[in-house]
C-alpha positions as CSV (number, residue, x, y, z in Angstrom):
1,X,0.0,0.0,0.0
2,X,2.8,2.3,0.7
3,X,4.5,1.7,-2.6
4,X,1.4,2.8,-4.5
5,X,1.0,6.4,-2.1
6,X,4.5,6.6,-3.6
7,X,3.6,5.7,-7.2
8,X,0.3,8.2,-7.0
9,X,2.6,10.9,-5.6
10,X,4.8,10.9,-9.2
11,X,1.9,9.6,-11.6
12,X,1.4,12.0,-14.3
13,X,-2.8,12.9,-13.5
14,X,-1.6,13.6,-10.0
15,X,1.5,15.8,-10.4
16,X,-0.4,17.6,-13.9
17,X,-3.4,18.2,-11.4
18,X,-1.5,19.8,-8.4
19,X,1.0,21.8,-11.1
20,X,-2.1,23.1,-13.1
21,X,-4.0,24.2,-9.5
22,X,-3.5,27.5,-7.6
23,X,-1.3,26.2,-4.9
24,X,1.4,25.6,-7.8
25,X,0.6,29.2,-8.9
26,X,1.2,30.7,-5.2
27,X,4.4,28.3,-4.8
28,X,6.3,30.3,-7.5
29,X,5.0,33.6,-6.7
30,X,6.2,32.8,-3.3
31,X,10.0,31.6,-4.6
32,X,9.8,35.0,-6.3
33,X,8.9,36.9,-3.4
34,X,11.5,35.1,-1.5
35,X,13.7,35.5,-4.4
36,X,13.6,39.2,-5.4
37,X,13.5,40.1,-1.2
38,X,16.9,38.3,-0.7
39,X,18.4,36.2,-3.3
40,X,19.1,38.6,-5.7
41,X,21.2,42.7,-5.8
42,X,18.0,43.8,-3.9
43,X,18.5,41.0,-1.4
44,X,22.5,41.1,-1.1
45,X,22.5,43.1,2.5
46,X,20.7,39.7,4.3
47,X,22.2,38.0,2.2
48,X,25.1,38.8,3.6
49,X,24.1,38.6,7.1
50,X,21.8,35.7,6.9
51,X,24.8,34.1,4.8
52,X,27.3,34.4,7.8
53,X,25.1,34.0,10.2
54,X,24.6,30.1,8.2
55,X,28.5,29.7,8.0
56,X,28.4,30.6,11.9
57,X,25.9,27.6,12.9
58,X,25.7,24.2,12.8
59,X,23.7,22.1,9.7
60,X,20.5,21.1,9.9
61,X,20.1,17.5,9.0
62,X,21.9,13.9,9.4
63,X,19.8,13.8,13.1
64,X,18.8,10.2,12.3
65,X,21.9,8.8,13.1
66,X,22.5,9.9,16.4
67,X,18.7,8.8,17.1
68,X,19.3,5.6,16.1
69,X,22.3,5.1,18.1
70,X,20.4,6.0,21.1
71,X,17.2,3.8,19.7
72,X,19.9,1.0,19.3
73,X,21.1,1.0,23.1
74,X,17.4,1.5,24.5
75,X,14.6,-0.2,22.6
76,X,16.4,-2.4,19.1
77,X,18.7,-5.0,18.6
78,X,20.3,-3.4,14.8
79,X,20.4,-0.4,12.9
80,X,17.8,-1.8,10.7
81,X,15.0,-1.9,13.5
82,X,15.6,1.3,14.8
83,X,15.8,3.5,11.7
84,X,12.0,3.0,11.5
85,X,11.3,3.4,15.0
86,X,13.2,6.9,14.6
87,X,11.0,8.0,12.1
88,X,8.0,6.9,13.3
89,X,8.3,8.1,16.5
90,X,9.3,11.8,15.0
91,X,5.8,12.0,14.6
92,X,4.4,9.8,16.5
93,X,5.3,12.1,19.6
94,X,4.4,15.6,18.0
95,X,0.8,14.3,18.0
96,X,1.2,12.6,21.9
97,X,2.4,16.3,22.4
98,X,0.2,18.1,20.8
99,X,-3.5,15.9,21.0
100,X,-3.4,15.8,24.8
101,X,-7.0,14.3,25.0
102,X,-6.1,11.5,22.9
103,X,-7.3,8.8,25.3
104,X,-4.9,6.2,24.0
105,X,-1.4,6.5,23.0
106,X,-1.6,3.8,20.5
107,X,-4.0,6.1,17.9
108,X,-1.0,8.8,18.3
109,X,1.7,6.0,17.7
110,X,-0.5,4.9,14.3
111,X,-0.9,8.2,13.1
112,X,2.4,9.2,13.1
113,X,3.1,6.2,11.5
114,X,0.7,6.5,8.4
115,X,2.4,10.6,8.3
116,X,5.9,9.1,7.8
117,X,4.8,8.9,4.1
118,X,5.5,12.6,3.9
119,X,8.3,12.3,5.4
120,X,9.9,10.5,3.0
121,X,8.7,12.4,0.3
122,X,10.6,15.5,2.2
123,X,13.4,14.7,3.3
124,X,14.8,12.0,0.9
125,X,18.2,13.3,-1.1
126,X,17.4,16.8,-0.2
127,X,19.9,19.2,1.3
128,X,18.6,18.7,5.3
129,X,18.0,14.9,5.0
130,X,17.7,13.1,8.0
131,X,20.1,10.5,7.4
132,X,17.0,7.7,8.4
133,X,17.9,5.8,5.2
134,X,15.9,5.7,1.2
135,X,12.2,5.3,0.2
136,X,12.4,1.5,1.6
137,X,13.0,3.1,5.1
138,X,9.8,5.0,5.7
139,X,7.6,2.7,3.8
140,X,8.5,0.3,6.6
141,X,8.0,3.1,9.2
142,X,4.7,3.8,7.5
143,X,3.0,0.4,7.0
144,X,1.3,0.1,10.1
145,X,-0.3,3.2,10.3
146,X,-1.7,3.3,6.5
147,X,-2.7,-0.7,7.4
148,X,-4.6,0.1,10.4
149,X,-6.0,3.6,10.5
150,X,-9.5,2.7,8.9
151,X,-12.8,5.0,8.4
152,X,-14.2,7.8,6.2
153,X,-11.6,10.5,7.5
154,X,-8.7,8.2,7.6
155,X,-9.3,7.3,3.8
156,X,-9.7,10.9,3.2
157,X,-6.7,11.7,5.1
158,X,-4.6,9.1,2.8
159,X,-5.6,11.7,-0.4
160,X,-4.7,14.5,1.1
161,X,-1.0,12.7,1.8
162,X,-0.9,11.9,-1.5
163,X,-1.8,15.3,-2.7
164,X,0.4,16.8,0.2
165,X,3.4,14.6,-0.9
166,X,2.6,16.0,-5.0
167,X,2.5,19.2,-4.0
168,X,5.8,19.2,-1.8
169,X,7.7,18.3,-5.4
170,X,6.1,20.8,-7.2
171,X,7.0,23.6,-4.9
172,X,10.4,22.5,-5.1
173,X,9.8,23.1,-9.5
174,X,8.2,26.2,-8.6
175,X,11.3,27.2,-6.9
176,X,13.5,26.4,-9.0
177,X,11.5,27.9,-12.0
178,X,11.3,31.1,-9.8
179,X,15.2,31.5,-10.0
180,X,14.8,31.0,-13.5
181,X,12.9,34.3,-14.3
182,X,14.7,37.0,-16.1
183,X,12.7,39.5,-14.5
184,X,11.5,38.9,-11.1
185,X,10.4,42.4,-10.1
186,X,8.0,42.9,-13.2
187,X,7.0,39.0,-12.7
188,X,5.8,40.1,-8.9
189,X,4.2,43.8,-11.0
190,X,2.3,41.9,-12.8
191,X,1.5,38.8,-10.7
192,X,-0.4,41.5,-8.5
193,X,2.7,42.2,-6.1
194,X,3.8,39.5,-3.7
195,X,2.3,36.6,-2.3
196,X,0.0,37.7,0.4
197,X,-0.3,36.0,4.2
198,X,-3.6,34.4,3.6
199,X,-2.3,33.0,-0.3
200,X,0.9,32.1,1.5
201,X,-0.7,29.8,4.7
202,X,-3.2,28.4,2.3
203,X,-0.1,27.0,0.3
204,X,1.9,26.4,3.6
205,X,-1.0,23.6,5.1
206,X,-0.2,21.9,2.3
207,X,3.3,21.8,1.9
208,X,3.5,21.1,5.8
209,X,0.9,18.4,5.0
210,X,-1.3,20.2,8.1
211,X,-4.6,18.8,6.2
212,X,-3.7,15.3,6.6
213,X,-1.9,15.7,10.2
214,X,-5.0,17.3,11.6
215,X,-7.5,15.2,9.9
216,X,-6.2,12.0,10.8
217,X,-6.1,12.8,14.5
218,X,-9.0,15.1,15.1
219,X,-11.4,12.3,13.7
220,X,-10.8,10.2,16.8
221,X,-12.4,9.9,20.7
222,X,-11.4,13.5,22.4
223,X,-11.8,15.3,19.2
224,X,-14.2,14.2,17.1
225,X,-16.5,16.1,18.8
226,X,-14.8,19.2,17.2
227,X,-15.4,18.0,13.7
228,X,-17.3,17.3,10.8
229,X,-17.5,13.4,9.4
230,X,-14.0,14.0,7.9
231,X,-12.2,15.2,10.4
232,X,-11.9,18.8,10.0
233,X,-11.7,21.1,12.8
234,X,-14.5,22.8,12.6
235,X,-14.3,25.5,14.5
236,X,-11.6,27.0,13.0
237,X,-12.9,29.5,10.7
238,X,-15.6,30.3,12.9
239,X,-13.2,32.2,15.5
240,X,-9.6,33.8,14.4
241,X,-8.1,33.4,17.5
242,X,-8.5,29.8,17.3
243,X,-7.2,30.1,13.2
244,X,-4.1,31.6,14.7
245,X,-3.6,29.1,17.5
246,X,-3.4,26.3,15.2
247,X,-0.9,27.7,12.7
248,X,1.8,28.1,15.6
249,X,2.9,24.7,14.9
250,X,3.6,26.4,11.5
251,X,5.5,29.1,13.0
252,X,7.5,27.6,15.6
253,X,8.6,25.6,12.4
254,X,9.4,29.1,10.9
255,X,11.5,30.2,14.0
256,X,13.9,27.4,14.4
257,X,14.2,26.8,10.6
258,X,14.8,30.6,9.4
259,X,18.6,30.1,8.9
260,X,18.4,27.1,7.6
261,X,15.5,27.8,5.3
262,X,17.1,31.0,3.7
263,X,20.7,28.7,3.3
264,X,19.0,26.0,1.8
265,X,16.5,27.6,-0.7
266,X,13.7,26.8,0.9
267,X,11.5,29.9,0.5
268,X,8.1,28.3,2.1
269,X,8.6,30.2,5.5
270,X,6.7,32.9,6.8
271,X,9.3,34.4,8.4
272,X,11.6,34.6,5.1
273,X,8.4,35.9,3.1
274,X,7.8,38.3,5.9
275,X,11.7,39.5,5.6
276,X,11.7,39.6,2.1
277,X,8.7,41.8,1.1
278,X,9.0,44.0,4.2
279,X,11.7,44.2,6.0
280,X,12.6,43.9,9.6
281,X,9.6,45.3,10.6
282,X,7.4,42.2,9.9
283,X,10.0,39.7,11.5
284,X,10.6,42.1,15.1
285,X,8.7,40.7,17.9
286,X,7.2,37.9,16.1
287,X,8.2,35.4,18.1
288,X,6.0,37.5,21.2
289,X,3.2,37.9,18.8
290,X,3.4,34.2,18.8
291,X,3.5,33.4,22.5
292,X,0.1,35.6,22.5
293,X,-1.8,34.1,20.0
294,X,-1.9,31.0,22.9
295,X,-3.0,33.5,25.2
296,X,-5.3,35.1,23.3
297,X,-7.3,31.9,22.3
298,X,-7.5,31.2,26.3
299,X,-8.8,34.7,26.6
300,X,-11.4,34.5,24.1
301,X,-15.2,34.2,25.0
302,X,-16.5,34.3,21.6
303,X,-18.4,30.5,22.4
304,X,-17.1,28.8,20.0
305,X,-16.0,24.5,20.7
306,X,-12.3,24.3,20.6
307,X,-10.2,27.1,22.1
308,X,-8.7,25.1,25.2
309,X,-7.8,22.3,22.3
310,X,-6.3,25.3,20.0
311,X,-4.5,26.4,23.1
312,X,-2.8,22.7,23.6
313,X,-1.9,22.1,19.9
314,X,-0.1,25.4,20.6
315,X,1.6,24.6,23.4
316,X,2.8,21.0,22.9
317,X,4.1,22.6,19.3
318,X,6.1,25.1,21.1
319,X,7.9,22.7,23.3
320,X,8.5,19.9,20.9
321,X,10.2,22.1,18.0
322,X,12.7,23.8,20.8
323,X,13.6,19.6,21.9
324,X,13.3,17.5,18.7
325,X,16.6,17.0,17.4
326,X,16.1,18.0,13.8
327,X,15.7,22.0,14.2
328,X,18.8,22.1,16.5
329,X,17.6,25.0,18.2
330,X,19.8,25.3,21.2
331,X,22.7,24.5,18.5
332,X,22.1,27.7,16.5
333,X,21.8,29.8,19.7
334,X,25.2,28.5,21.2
335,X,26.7,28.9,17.5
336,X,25.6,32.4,17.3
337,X,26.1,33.4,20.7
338,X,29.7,32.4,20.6
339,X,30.3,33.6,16.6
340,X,33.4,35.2,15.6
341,X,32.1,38.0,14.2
342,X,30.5,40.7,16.8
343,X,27.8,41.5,14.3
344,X,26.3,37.8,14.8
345,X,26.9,38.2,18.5
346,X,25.0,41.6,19.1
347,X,22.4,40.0,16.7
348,X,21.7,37.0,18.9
349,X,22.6,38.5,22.3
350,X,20.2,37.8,25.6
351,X,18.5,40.9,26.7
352,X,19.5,42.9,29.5
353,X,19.4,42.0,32.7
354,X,16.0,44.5,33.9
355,X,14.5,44.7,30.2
356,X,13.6,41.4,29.4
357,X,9.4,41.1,30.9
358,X,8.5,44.1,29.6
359,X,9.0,43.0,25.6
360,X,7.1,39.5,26.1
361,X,3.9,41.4,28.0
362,X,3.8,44.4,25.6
363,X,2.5,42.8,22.9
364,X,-0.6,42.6,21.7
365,X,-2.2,41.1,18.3
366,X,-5.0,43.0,16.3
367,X,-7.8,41.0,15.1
368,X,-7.7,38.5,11.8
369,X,-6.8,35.5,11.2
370,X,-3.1,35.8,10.5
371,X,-0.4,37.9,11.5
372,X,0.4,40.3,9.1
373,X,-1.4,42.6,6.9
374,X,-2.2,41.4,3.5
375,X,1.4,43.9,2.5
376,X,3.4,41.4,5.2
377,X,2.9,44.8,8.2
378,X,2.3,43.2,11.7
379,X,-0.5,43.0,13.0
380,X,1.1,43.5,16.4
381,X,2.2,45.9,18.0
382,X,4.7,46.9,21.1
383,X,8.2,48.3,21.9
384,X,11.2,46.6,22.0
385,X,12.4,49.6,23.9
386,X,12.8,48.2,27.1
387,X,12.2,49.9,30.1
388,X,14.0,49.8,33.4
389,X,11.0,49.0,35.5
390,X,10.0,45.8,33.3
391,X,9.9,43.8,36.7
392,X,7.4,46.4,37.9
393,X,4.1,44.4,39.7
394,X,1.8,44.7,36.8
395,X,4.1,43.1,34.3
396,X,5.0,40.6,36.1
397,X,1.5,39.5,37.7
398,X,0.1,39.4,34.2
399,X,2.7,37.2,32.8
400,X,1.7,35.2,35.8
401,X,-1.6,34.9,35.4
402,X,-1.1,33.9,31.8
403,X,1.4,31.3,32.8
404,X,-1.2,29.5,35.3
405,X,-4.1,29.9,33.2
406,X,-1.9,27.5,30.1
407,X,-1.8,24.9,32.6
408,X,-5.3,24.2,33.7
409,X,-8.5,24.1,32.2
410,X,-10.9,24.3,34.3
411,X,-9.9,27.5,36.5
412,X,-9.7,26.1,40.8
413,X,-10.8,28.1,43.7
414,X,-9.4,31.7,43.5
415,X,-7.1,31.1,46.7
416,X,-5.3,28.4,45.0
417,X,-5.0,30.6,41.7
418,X,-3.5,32.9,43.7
419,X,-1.0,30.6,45.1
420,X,-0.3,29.4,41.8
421,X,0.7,33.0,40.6
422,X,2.4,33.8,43.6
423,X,4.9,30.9,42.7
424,X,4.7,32.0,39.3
425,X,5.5,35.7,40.2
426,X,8.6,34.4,42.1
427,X,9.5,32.8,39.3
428,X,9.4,35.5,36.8
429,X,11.1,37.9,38.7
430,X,14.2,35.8,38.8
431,X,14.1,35.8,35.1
432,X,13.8,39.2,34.6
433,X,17.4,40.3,37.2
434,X,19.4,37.3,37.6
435,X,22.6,38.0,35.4
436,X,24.3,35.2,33.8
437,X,23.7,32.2,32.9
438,X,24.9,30.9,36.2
439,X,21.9,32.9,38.1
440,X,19.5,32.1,35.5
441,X,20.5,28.5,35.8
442,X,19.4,28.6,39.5
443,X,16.3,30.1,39.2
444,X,14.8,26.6,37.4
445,X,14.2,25.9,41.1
446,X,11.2,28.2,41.4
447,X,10.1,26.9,38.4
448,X,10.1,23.6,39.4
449,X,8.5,24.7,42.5
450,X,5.8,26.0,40.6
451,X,5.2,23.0,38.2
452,X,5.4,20.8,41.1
453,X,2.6,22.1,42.9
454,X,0.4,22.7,39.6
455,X,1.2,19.2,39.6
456,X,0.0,18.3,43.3
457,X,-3.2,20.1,42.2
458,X,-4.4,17.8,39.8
459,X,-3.3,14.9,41.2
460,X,-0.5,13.9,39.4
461,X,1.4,11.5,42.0
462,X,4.9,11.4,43.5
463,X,6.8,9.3,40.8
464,X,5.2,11.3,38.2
465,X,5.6,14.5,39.6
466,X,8.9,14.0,40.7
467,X,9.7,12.8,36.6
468,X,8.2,15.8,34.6
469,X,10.1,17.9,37.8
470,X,13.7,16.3,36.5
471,X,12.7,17.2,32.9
472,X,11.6,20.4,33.4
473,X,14.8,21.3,35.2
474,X,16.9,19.9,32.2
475,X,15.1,21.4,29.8
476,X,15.6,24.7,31.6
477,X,19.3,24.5,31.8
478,X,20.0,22.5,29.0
479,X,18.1,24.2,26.5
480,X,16.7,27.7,27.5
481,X,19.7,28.8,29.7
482,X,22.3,27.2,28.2
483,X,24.1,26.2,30.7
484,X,27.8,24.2,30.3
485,X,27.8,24.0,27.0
486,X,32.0,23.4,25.9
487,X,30.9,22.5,22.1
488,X,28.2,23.5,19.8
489,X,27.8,20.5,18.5
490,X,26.9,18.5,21.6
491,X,28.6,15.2,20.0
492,X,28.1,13.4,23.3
493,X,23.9,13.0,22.4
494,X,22.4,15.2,25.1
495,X,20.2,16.6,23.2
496,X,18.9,13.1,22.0
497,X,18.9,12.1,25.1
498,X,16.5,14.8,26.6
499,X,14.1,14.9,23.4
500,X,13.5,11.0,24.0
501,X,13.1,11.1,27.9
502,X,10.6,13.8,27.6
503,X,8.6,11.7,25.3
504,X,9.1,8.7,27.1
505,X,7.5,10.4,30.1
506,X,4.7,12.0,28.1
507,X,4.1,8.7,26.4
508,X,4.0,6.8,30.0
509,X,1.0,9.1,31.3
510,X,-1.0,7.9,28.7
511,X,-1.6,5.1,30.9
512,X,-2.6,6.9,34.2
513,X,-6.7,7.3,33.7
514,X,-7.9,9.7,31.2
515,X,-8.7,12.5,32.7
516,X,-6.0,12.5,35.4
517,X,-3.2,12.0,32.5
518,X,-4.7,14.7,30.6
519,X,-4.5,17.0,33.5
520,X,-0.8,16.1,33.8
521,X,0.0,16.9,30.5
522,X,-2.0,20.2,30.6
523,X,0.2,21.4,33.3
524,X,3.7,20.0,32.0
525,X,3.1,21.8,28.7
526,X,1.3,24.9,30.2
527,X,4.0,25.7,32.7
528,X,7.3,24.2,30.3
529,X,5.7,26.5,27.3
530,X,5.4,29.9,29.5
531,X,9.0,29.3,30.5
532,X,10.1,29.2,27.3
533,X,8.1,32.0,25.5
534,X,6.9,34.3,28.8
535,X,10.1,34.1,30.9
536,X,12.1,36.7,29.0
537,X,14.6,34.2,27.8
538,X,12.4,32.8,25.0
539,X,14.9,31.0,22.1
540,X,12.4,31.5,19.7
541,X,12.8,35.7,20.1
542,X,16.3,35.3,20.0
543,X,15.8,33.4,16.9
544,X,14.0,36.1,15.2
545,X,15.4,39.3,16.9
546,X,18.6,37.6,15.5
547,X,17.1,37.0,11.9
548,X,15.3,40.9,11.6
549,X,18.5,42.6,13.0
550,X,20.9,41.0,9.9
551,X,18.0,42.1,7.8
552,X,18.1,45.7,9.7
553,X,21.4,45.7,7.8
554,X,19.4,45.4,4.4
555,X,16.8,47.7,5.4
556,X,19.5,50.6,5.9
557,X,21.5,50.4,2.5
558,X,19.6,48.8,0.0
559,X,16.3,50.7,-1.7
560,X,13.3,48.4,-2.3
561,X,12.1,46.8,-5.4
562,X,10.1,48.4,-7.9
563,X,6.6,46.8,-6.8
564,X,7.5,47.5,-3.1
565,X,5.5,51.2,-3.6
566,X,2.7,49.5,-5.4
567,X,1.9,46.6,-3.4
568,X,2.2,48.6,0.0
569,X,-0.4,51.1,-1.7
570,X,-2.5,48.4,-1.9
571,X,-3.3,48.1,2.2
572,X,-5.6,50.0,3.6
């Protein structure tokens, strides 16, 4: 069955169908947009900086290999057992992450099986592959899944692989057709201008084969509730805020791959599109804008089903692209942190000691359903300006209160919300003085604290408290802090390590009842996900501040393209 997904994939009625259809048609406006923005003369000041910034940091790809040895001494007897179990399991725990409600662990473990055929249409002989072996490979990591997963949605689900997969080789043509153009500048004039946001993320579900992910999952007990007979989340174009909340999985991706992206060629990321057609402007304080689009669907009373579940797929995304392997995000920050050149240095530096709360609560997203304008203008706004009394009561206590209200859904008694906030508070506060990465290091103790007793509150119990306590407090100080880190390229596997014994622990309270194990994982990605994004230490803004300031470079000494003026005319 696998074999013939992979024989409908390159089957001429299938590859003329998506090439003739507009997603082919935004894919190579896109790789122009990309193109013209920093590619090409107009591009050359990021290109520049984005360029050294690439030969500063480590390359994305090969991560199978080190899996598999880990695989090898844990769970399989050869190399030729594990390689599927590496795969599968890429997946299989972004959905145990992400699907919280998902009763039984096995339907995560099948559907990220059946998703590893798009996996192999992506990262086979490309530039970043994952070094988990040929076509033979993930067929074998994929059987199960496409054997087992049965029903109206899960048959659906298989064509829209098979249309995702097509579509993933045609962007590729697109892009490569796009460098091919004699004149891109009069091909964006009279194209319209750019791609927009809303063209863009309709081509990007695709490409990330998000129809198919969702579908599979959201047709089973927990969710099905949520959707139609096929599967589809319902609810999401009903209410933006919950639009927004589940296409963060999407732009975490965008975060952590932006260098890698821009080296590679790979022009289907927001943030790159964002860079190219405007600037700076629509890449600074994306990242924030990101950690309040979770926030924001929490917030929102509009009465619609699904904004707690929006909230979770947001949250387990943000934690599982800073750990999984592939994205080498604490990689990139040590690279950069520690690069030669000052310019990549300042670029990627942590904030100030006194400055860093104030930028995280500042933010705040306009209504819509993306996060830009239809010109690629944010539709966020705040200060990076920093203030010296960002640890002020009112900064802090909201951050707080945002923090607590991720990690439980139904809200408890107000005196215990306001011991949870007082922990939280403590917490924050730390953050926001400590000075370097010693006294940051040391503050993962109030965190703990915190998740600890979040933990008591739902009943986790001892050994299972105790675990997501350990993990938490690695993932602090391996990951957002930083902390003893002699080599950028890790080579002894602790970041291997840590990504596989958080989803071994997720994975194991799968069997603690339902409700009680959903709880759990509530609060371990509720309190682990405001670390990392509300804390002032976020990866992900470092990631982007880094990005927009080498294009702050571009922005002062290079004019725009001739359909800049036109297209930004366009937006009211």
């Amino acid at each position: 069955m696998c074999s013939r997904v992979i024989d409908m994939v390159f089957c001429r009625e299938v590859s003329s169908s998506v090439r003739a259809s507009p997603l082919a048609a935004t894919a190579l406006l896109t790789a122009a947009s990309v193109r013209a923005g920093l590619w090409t003369d107009h591009g050359s000041g990021i290109g520049g900086g984005l360029s050294m910034v690439a030969s500063t940091g480590p390359k994305k790809g090969g991560e199978a290999q080190q899996l598999i040895g880990e695989y090898r001494r844990h769970h399989a007897d050869s190399k030729k057992s594990a390689a599927p179990m590496v795969l599968r399991d890429f997946y299989a725990s972004i959905f145990s992450w992400q699907f919280i409600r998902c009763p039984d662990w096995r339907t995560a473990d099948l559907c990220g099986s059946a998703l590893c055929m798009t996996t192999a249409i992506d990262y086979v002989g490309t530039r970043d592959d994952a070094g988990g072996g040929g076509y033979d490979v993930y067929m074998a990591a994929a059987s199960e899944g496409v054997a087992c997963l049965a029903g109206k949605a899960a048959n659906q689900a298989l064509r829209d692989l098979t249309i995702a997969d097509s579509f993933m080789v045609a962007k590729d043509e697109m892009t490569e057709r796009a460098m091919e153009i004699l004149d891109v500048d009069e091909f964006i004039r009279v194209s319209g201008g750019p791609v927009t946001p809303s063209e863009f993320l309709r081509a990007r579900w695709w490409d990330a084969a998000m129809v198919p992910y969702h579908r599979l999952i959201m047709s089973t007990d927990g969710y099905r509730h949520l959707t139609n007979s096929l599967g589809t989340f319902s609810s999401v174009h009903a209410c933006g805020r919950i639009k927004r909340a589940i296409d963060s999985l999407i732009r975490y991706n965008e975060m952590v791959d932006v260098v890698s992206d821009y080296s590679n060629h790979e022009c289907f990321n927001e943030l790159l599109v964002a860079l190219a057609v405007d600037g700076s402007s629509g890449a600074h304080g994306y990242a924030h804008a990101v950690a309040r689009v979770t926030d924001d669907v929490l917030a929102c009373g509009c009465g619609v089903d699904g904004h707690e579940e929006a909230a979770e797929l947001a949250m387990g995304g943000c934690v599982w692209y800073l750990l999984v392997p592939r994205y080498i995000a604490r990689k990139q920050l040590f690279s950069y942190e520690n690069a030669v050149e000052d310019v990549v240095r300042e670029a990627y530096a942590w904030p100030a000691p006194g400055t860093r709360l104030r930028a995280v609560a500042d933010v705040s997203l306009q209504g819509g359903e993306t996060l830009h304008t239809e010109s690629w203008q944010p539709l966020w706004g705040g200060t990076d300006a920093w203030s010296p009394d960002a640890h002020q009561p009112a900064v802090i206590s909201g951050l707080a209160s945002r923090i607590v209200r991720r990690s439980l859904v139904a809200g408890p008694g107000l005196d215990a919300m306001h011991g949870f906030e007082a922990a939280a508070r403590s917490a924050l506060a730390d953050c926001d003085r400590a000075a370097g990465q010693e006294g940051l290091g040391a503050s993962s103790a109030k965190w703990c604290h915190l998740l600890e007793t979040l933990l008591e509150s739902v009943s986790a119990g001892g050994p299972v408290t105790r675990t997501l306590s350990c993990l938490f407090d690695r993932i602090w100080r391996h990951t957002i802090v930083g902390l003893n880190h002699d080599l950028p390229d890790s080579a002894d596997g602790a970041d291997e390590r840590l990504f596989i014994d958080v989803d071994r622990a997720i994975r194991q309270t799968y069997l603690l009842p339902s409700a009680r194990g959903a709880a759990v994982r509530r609060v371990f990605f509720g309190v682990t996900s405001g670390a990392v994004e509300l804390s002032g230490l976020s990866p992900y803004a470092r990631l982007c501040a880094g990005a927009a300031r080498m294009q702050s470079l571009r922005d002062t000494h290079f004019s725009d393209p001739v359909w800049h003026e036109a297209a930004g005319s366009d937006d009211a």
